[in-house]
BADO-997586 format. One record per atom (N, C-alpha, C, O): residue number from 0; residue in three letters; chain; atom name; y, x, z. Coordinates in pm, whole numbers, padded with zeros to 5 digits. Each point is the difference from the previous one (the first is absolute). Last residue first. Layout:
N
nr NUM rest ALA kette A atom CA y Y x X z Z
...
This chain:
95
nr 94 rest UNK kette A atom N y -02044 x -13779 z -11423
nr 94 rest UNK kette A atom CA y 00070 x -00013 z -00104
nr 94 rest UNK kette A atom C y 00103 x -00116 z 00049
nr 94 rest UNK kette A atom O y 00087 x -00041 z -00077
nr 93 rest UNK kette A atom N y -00327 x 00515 z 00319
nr 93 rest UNK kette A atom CA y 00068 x -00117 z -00010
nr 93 rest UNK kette A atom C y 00029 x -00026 z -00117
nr 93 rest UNK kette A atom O y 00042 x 00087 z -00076
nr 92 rest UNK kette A atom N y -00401 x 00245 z 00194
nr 92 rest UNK kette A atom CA y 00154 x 00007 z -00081
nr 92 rest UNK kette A atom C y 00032 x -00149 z 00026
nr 92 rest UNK kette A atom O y -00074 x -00076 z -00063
nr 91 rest UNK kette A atom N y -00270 x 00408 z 00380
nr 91 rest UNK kette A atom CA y 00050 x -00094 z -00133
nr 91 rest UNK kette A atom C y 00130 x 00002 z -00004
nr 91 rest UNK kette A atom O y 00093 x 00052 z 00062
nr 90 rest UNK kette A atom N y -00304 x 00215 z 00250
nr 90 rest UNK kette A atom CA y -00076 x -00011 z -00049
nr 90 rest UNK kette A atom C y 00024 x -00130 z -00104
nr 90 rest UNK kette A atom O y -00101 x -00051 z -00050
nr 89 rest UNK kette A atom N y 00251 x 00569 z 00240
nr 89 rest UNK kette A atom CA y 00090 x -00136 z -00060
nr 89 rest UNK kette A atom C y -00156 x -00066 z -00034
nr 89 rest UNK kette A atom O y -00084 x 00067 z -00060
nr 88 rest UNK kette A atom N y 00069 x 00377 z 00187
nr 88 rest UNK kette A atom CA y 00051 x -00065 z 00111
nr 88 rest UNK kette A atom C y -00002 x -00127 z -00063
nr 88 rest UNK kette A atom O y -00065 x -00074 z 00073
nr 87 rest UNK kette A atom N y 00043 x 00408 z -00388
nr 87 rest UNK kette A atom CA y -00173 x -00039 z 00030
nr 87 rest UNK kette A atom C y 00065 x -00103 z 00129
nr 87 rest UNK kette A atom O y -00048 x -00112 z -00018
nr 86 rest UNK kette A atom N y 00394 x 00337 z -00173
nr 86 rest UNK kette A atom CA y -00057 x -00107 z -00051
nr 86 rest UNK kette A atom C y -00143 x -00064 z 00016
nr 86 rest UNK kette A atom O y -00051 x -00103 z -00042
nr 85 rest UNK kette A atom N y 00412 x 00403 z 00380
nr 85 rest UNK kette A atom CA y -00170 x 00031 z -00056
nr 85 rest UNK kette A atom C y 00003 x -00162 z -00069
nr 85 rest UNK kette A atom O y -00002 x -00102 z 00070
nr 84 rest UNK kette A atom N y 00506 x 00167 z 00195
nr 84 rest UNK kette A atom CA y -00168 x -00010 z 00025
nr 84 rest UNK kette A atom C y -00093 x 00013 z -00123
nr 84 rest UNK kette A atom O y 00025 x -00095 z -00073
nr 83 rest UNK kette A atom N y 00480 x 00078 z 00360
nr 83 rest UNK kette A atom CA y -00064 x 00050 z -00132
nr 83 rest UNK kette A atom C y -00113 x -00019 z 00066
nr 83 rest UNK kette A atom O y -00031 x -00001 z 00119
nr 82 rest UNK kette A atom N y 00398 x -00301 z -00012
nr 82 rest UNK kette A atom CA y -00051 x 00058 z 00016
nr 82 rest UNK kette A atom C y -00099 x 00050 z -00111
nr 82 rest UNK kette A atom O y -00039 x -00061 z -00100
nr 81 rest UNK kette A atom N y 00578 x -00076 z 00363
nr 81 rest UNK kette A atom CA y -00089 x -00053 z -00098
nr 81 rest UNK kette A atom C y -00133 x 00090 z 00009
nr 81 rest UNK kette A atom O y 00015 x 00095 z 00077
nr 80 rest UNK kette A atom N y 00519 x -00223 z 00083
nr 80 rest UNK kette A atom CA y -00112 x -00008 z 00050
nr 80 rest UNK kette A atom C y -00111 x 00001 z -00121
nr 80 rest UNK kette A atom O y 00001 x -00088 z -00086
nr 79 rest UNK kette A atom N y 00519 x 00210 z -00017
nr 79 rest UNK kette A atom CA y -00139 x -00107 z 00025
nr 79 rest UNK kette A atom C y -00120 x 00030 z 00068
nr 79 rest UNK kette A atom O y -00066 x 00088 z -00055
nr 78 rest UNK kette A atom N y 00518 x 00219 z 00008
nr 78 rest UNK kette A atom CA y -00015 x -00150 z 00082
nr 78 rest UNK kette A atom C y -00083 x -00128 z 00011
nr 78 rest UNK kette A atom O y 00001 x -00097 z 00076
nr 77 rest UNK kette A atom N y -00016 x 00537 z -00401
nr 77 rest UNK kette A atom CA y 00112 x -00112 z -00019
nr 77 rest UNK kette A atom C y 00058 x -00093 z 00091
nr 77 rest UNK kette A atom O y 00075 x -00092 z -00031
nr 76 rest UNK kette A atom N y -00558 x 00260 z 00126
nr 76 rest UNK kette A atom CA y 00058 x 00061 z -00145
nr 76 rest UNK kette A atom C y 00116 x -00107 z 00005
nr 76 rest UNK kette A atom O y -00014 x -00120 z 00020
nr 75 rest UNK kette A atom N y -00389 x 00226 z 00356
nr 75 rest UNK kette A atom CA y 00157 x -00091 z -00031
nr 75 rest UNK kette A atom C y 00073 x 00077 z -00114
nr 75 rest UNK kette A atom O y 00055 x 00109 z 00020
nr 74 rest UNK kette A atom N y -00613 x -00202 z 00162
nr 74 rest UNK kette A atom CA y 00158 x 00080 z -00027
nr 74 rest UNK kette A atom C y 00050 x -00066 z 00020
nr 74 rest UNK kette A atom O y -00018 x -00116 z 00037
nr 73 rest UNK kette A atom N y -00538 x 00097 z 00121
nr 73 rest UNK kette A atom CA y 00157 x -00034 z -00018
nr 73 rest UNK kette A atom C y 00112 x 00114 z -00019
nr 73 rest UNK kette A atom O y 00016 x 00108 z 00057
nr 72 rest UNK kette A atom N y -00535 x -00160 z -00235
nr 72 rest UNK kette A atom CA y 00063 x 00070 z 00117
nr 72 rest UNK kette A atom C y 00148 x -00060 z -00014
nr 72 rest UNK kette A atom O y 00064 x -00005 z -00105
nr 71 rest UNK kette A atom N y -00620 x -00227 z -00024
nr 71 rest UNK kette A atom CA y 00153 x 00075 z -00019
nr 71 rest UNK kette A atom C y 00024 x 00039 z 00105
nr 71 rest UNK kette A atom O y -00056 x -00016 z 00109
nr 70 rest UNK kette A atom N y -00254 x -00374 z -00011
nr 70 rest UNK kette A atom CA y -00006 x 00086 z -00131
nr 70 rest UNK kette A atom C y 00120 x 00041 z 00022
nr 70 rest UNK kette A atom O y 00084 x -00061 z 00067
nr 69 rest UNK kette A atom N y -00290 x -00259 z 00209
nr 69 rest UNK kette A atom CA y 00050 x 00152 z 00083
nr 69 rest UNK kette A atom C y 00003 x 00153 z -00132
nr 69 rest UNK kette A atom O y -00020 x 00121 z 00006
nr 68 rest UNK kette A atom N y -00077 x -00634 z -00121
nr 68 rest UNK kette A atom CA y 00097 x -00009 z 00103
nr 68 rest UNK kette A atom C y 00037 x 00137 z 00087
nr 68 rest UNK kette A atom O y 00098 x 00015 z 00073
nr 67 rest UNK kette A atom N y -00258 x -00095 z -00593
nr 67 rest UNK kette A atom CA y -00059 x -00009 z 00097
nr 67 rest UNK kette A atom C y 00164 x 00002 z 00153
nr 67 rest UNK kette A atom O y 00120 x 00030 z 00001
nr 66 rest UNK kette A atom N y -00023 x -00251 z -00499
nr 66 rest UNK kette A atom CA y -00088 x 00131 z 00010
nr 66 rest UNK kette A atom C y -00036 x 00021 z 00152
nr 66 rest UNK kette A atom O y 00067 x -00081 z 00063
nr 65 rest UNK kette A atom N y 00153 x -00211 z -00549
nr 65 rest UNK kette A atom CA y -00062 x -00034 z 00142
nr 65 rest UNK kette A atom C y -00108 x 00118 z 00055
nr 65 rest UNK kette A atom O y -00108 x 00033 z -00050
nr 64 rest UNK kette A atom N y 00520 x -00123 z -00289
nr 64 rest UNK kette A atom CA y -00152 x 00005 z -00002
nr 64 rest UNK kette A atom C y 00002 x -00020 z 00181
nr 64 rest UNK kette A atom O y 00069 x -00023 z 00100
nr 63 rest UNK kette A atom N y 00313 x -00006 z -00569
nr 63 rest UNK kette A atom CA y -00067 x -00069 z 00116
nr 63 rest UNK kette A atom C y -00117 x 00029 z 00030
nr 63 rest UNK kette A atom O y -00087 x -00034 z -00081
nr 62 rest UNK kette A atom N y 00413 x 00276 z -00370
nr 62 rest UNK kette A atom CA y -00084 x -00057 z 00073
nr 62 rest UNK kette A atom C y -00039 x 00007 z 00134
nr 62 rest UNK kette A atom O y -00020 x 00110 z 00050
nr 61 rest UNK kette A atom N y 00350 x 00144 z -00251
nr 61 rest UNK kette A atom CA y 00008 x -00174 z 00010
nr 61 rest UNK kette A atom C y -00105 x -00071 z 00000
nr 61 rest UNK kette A atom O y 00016 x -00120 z 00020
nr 60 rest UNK kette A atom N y -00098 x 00638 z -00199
nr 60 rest UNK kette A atom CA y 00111 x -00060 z 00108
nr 60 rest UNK kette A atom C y 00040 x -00158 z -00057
nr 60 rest UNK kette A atom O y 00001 x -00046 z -00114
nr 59 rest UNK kette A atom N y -00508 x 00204 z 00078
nr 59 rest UNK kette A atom CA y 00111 x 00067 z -00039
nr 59 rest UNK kette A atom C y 00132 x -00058 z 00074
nr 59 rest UNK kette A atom O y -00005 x -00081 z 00093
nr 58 rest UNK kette A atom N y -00602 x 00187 z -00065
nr 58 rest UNK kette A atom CA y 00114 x -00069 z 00012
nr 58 rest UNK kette A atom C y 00147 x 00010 z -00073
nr 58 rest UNK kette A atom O y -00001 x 00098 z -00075
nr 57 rest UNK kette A atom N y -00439 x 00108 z -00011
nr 57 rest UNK kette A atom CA y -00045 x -00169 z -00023
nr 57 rest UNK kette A atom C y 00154 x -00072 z 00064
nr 57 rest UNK kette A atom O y 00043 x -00109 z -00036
nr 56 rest UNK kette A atom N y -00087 x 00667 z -00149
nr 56 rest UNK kette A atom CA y 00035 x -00106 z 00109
nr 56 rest UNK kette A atom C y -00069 x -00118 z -00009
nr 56 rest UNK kette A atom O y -00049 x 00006 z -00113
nr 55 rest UNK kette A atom N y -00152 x 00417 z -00152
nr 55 rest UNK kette A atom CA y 00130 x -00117 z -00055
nr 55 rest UNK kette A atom C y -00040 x -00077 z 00139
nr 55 rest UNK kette A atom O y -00110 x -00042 z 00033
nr 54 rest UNK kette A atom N y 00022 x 00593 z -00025
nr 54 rest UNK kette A atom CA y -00083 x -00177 z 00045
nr 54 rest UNK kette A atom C y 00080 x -00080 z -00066
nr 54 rest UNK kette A atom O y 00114 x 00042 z 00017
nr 53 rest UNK kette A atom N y -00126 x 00435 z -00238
nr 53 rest UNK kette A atom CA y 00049 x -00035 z 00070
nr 53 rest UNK kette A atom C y -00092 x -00153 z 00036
nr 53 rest UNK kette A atom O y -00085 x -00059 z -00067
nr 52 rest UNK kette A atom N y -00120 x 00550 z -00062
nr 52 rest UNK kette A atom CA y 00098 x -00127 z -00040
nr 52 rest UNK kette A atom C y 00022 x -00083 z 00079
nr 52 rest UNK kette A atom O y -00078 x -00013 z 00095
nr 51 rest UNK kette A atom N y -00169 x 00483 z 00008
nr 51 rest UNK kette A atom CA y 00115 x -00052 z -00003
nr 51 rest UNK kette A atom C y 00081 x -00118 z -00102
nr 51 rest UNK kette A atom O y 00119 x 00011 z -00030
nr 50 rest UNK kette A atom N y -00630 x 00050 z 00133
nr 50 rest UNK kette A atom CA y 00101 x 00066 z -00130
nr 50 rest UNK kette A atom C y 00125 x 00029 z 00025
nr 50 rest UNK kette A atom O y 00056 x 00023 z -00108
nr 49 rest UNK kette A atom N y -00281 x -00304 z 00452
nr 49 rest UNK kette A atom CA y -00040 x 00183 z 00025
nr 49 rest UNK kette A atom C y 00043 x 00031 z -00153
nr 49 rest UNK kette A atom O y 00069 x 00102 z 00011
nr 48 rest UNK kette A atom N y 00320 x -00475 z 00135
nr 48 rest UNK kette A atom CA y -00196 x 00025 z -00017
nr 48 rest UNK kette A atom C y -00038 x 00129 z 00039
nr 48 rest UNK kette A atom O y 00070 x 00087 z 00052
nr 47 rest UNK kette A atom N y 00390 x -00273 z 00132
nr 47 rest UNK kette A atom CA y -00036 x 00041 z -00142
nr 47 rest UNK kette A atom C y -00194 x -00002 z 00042
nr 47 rest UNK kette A atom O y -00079 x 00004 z 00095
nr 46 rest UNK kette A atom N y 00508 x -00357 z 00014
nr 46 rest UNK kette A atom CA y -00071 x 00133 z 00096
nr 46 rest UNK kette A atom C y -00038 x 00034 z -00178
nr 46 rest UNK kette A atom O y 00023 x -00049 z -00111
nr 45 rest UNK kette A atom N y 00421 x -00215 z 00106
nr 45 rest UNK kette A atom CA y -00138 x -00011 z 00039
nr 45 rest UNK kette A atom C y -00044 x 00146 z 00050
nr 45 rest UNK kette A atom O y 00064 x 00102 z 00029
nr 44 rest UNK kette A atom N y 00425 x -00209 z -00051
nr 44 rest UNK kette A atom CA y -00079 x 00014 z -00165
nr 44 rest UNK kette A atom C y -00129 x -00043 z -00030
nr 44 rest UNK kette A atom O y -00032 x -00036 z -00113
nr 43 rest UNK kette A atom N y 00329 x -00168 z 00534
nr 43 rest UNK kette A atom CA y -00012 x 00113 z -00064
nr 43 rest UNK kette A atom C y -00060 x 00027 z -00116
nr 43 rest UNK kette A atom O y -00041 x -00100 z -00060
nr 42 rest UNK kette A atom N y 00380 x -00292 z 00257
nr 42 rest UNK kette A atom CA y -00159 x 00005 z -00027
nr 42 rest UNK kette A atom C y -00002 x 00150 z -00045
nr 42 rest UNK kette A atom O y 00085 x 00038 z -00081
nr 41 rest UNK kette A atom N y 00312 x -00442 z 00354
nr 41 rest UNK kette A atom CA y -00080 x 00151 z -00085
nr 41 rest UNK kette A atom C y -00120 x 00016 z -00010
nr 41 rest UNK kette A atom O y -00080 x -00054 z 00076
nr 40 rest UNK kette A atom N y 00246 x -00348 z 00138
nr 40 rest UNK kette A atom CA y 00100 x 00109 z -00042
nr 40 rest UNK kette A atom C y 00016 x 00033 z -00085
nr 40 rest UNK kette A atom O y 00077 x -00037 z -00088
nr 39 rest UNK kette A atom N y -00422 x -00410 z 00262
nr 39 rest UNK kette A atom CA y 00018 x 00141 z -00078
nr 39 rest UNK kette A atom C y 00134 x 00107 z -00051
nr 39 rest UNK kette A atom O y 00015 x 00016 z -00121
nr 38 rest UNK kette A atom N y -00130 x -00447 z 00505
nr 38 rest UNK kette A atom CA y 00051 x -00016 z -00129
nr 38 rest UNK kette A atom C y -00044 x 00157 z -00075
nr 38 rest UNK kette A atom O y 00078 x 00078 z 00055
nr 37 rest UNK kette A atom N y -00343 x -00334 z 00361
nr 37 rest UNK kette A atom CA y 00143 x 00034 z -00028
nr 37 rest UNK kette A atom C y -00005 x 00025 z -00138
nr 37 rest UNK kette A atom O y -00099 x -00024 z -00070
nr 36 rest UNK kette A atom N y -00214 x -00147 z 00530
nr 36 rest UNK kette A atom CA y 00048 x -00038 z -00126
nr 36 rest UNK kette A atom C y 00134 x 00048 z -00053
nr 36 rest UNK kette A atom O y 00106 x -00041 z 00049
nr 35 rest UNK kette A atom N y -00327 x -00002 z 00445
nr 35 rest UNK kette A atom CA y -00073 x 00093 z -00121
nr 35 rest UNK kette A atom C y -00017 x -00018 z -00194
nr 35 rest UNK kette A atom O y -00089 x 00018 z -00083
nr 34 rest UNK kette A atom N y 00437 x -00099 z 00584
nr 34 rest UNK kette A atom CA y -00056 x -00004 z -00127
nr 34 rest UNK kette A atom C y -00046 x 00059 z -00044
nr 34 rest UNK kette A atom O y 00048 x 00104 z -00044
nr 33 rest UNK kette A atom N y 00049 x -00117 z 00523
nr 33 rest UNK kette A atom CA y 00042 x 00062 z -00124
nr 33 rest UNK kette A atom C y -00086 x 00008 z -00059
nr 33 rest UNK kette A atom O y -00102 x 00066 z 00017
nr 32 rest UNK kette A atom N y 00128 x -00431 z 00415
nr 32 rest UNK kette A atom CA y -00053 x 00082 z -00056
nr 32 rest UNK kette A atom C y 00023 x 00110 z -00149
nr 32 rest UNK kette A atom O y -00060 x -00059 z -00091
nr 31 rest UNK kette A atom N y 00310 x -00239 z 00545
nr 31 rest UNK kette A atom CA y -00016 x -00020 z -00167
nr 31 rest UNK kette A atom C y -00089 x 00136 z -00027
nr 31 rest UNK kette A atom O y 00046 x 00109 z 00033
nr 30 rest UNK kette A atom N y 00151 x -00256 z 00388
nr 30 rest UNK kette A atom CA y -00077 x -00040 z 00025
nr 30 rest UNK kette A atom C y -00094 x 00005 z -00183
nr 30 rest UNK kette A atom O y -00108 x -00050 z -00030
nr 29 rest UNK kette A atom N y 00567 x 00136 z 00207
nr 29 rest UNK kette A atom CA y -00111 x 00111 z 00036
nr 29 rest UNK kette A atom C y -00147 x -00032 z -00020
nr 29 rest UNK kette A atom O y -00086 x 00087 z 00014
nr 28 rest UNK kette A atom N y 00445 x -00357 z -00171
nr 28 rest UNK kette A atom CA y -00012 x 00134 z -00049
nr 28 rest UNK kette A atom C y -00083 x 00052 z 00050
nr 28 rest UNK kette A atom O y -00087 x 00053 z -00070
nr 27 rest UNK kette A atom N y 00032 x -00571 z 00090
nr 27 rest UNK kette A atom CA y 00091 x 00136 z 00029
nr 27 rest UNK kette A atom C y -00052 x 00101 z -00070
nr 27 rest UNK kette A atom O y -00106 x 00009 z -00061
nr 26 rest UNK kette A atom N y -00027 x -00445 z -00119
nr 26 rest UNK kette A atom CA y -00052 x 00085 z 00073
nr 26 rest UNK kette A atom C y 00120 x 00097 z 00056
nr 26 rest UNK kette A atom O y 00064 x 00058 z -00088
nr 25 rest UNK kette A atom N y -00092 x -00636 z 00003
nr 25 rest UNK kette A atom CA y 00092 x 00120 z -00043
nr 25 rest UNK kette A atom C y -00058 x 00123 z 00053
nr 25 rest UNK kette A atom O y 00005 x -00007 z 00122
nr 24 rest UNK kette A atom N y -00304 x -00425 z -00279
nr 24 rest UNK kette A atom CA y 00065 x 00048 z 00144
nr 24 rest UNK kette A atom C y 00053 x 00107 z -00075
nr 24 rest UNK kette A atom O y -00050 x 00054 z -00099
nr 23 rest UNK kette A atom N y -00171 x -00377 z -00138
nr 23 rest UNK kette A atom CA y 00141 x 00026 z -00027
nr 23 rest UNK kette A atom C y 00085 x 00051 z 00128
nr 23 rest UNK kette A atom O y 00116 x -00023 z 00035
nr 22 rest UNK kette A atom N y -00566 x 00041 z -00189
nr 22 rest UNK kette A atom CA y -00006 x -00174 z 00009
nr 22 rest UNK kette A atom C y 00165 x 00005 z 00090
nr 22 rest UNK kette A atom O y 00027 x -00070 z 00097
nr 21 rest UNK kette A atom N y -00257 x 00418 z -00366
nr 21 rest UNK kette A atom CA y -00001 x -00115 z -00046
nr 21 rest UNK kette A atom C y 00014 x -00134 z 00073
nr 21 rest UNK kette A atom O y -00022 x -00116 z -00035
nr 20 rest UNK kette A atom N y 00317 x 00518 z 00211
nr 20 rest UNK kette A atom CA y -00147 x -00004 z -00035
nr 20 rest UNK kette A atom C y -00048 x -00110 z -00078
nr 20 rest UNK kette A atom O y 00080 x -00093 z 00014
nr 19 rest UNK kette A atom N y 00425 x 00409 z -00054
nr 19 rest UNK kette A atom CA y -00082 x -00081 z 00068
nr 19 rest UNK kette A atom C y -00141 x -00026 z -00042
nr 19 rest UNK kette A atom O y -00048 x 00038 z -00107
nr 18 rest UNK kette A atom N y 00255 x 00319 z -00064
nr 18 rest UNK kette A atom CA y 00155 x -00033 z 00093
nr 18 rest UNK kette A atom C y -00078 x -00089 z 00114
nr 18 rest UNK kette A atom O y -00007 x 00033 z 00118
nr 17 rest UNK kette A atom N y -00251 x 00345 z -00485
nr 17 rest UNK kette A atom CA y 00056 x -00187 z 00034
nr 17 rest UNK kette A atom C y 00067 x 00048 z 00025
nr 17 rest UNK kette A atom O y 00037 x 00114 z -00029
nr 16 rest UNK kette A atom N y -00019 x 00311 z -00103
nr 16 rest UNK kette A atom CA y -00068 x -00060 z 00080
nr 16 rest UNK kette A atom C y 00025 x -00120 z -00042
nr 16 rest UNK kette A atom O y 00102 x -00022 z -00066
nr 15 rest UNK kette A atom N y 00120 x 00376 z -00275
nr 15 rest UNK kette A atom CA y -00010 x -00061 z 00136
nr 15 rest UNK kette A atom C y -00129 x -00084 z -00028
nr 15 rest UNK kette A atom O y -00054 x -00035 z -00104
nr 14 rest UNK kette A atom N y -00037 x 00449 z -00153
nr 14 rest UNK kette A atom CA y 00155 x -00089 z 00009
nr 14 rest UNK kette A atom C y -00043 x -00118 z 00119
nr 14 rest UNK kette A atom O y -00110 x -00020 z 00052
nr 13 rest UNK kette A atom N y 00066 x 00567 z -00223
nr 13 rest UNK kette A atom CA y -00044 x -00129 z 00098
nr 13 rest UNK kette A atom C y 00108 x -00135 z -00063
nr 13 rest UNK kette A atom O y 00118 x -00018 z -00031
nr 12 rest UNK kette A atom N y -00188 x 00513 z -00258
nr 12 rest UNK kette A atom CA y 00112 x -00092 z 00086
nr 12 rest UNK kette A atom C y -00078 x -00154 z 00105
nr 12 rest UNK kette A atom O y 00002 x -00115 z -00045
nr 11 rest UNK kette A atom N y -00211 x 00654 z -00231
nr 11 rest UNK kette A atom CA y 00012 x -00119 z 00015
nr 11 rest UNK kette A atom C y 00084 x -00076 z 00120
nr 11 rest UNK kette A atom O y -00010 x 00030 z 00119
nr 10 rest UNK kette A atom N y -00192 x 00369 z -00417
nr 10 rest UNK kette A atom CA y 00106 x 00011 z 00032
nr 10 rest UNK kette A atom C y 00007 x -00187 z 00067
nr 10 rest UNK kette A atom O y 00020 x -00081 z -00091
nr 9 rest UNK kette A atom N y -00422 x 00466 z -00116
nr 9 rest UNK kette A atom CA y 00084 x -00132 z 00002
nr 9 rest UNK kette A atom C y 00088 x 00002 z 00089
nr 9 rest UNK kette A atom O y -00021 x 00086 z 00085
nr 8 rest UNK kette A atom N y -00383 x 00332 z -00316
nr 8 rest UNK kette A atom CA y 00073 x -00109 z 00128
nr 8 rest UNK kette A atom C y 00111 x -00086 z -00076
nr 8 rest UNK kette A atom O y 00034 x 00016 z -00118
nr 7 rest UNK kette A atom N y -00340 x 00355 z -00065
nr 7 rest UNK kette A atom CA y -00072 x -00206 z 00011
nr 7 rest UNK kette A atom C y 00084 x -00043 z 00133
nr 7 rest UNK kette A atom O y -00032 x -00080 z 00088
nr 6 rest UNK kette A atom N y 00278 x 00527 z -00298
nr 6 rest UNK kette A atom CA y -00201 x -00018 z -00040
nr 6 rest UNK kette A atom C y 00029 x -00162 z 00043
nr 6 rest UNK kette A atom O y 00094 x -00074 z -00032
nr 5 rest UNK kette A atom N y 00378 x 00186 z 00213
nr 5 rest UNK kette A atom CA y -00111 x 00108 z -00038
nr 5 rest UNK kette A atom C y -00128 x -00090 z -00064
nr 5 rest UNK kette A atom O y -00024 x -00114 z 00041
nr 4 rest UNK kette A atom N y 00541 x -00124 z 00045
nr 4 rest UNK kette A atom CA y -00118 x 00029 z 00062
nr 4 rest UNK kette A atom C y -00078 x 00122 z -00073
nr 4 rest UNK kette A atom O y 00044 x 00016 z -00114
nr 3 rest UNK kette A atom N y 00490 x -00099 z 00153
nr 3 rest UNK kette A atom CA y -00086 x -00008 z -00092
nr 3 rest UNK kette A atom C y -00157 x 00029 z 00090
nr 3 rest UNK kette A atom O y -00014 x 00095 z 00077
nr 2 rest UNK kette A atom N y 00545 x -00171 z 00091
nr 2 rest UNK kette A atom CA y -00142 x 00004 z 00019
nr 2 rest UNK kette A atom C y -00115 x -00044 z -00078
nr 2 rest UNK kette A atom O y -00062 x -00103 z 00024
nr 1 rest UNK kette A atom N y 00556 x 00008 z -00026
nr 1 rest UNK kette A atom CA y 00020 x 00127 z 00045
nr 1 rest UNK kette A atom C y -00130 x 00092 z -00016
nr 1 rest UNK kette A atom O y 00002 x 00118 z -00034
nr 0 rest UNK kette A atom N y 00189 x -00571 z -00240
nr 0 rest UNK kette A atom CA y -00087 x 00027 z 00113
nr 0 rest UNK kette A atom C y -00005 x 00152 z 00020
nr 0 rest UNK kette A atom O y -00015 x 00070 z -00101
């Protein structure tokens, strides 16, 4: 990975939308909302305290979470689409 995150940010991969609705209509593309569910990249070291010690992450890479819908900033590292965002952004961990 080209792109190591800084302090309490994350690195994170979307992963696809449905396709169809539960009651098995096919959604078009345009019509598909971007996932507020993706995979973990990268993880930075954490933030630091007022001592300067360090935050231990709660997330790490390969883990699934689930994080707000107008959370992060979009890249493209490598040709992936992907986005950094504030571990405070993420509000669970998929199991």
């Amino acid at each position: 990975m080209a792109l190591k995150p800084l302090h309490d940010r994350v690195l994170v991969e979307r992963t696809e939308g449905e396709e169809k609705t539960a009651g098995g209509l096919i959604i078009p593309d345009n019509a598909k909302e971007k996932p507020a569910e993706g995979v973990i990249v990268a993880v930075g070291a954490g933030a630091r305290d007022d001592d300067g010690d360090r935050i231990e992450m709660d997330v790490k890479e390969g883990d699934r979470v689930l994080f707000g819908k107008w959370s992060g900033t979009e890249v493209t590292v490598d040709g992936k689409e992907l986005l950094m965002m504030k571990e405070s952004d993420i509000m669970g961990i998929l199991s």
